[in-house]
N, C-alpha and C positions, 0 to 999 in steps of 0.2 A: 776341664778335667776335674776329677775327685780334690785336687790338690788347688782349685781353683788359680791356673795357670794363665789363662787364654790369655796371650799381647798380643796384640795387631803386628803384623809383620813389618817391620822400619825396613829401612834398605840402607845397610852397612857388610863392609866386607868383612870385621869380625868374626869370627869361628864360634858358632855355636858349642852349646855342650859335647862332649865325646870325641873319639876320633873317627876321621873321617869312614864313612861305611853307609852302604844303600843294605836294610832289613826288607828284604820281601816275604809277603807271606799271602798264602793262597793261589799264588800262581801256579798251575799245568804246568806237569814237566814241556808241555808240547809249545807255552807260553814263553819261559825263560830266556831262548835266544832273541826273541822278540825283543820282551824288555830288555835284555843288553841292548841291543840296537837300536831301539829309543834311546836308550841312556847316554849312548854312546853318539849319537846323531845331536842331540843339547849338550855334548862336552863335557859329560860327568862319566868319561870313560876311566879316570883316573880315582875313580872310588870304588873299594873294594863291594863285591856285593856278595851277600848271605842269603839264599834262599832256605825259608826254615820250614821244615818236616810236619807234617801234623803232629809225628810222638814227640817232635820238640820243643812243642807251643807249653811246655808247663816250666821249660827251665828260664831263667831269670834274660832281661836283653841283657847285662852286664855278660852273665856265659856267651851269648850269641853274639854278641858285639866283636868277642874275641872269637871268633870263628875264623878260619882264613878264607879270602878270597873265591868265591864261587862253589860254599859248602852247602849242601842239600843240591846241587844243581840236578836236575833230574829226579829228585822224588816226589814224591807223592807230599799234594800240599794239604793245607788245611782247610775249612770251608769259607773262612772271612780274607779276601783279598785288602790288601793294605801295603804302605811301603813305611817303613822306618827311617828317620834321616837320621845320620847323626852325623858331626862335623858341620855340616852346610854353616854357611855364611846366610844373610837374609837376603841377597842378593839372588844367590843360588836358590834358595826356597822361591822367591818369586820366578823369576828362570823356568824351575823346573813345572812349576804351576803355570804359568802363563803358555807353557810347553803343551799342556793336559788340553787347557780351550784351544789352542790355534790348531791340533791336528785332532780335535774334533774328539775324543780317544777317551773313554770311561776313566774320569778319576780314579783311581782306589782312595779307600782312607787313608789320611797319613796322620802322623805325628813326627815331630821331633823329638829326640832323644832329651830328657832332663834328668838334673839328680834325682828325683824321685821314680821316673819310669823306668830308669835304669836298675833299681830293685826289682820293677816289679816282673813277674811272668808274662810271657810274651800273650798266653789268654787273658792275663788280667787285663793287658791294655788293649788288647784287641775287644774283649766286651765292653770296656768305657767307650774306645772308639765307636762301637754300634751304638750306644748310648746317645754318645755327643750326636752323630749323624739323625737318629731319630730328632734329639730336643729341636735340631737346628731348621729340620723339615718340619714338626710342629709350630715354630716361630715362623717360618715363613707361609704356610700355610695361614698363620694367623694374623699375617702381616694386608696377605693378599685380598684377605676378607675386611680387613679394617680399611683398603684404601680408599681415600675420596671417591673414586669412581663406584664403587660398590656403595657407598653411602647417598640419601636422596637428599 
């Protein structure tokens, strides 16, 4: 990130930054029960979740964070699909990741909530997140050309 963040995710049951709260963004209203029912099928039925509006993507996560439970549900999303953590444990962040490969089921971007993305606008972090997801397909793209097998 901007704020040069990235850690490897440990595996402790510590509470990450924030309180607990699932941020989605870019999901179809026709998508939303879904994602409850994922959510709720890995055991994070107990975290509040925010679906956020496309006209809402300019106010801050700290406004959205305080959102109550299942605000935006049915509207109209934004263009970049993504989910927001906040609270999780690294425990839960793997969980909820290892939840993404085993049922096969298109990632969205994520991030975790931190002091600093919690300033910022939910576009702000949502365009770094497009950012980061390009750099990291440029590196593997670049990875894949450098392997021994590609080399004579």
């Amino acid at each position: 990130m901007a704020d040069n963040t990235f850690k490897k995710v440990g595996s402790s049951n510590n509470r990450m930054y924030g309180p607990q709260k699932i941020v989605a963004c870019g999901y179809a209203p026709e998508e939303h029960a879904s994602l409850l029912a994922f959510l709720k099928a890995q055991g994070f039925e107990g975290f509040p979740v925010v679906f956020v509006p496309k006209p809402e993507e300019g106010k801050t996560l700290k406004e959205i964070i305080s959102s109550p439970h299942l605000s935006g549900y049915q509207s109209a999303p934004g263009d970049r699909k993504a989910l927001i953590l906040s609270g999780f444990t690294e425990n839960e962040l793997r969980r909820l990741l290892s939840a993404y490969r085993t049922e096969k089921t298109a990632r969205p971007l994520m991030a975790t909530l931190t002091p600093t993305s919690n300033t910022w606008t939910v576009q702000t972090l949502l365009t770094e997140l497009g950012r980061e997801a390009e750099a990291m397909k440029r590196l593997q793209r670049q990875k894949a050309t450098q392997s021994p097998t590609n080399n004579p």
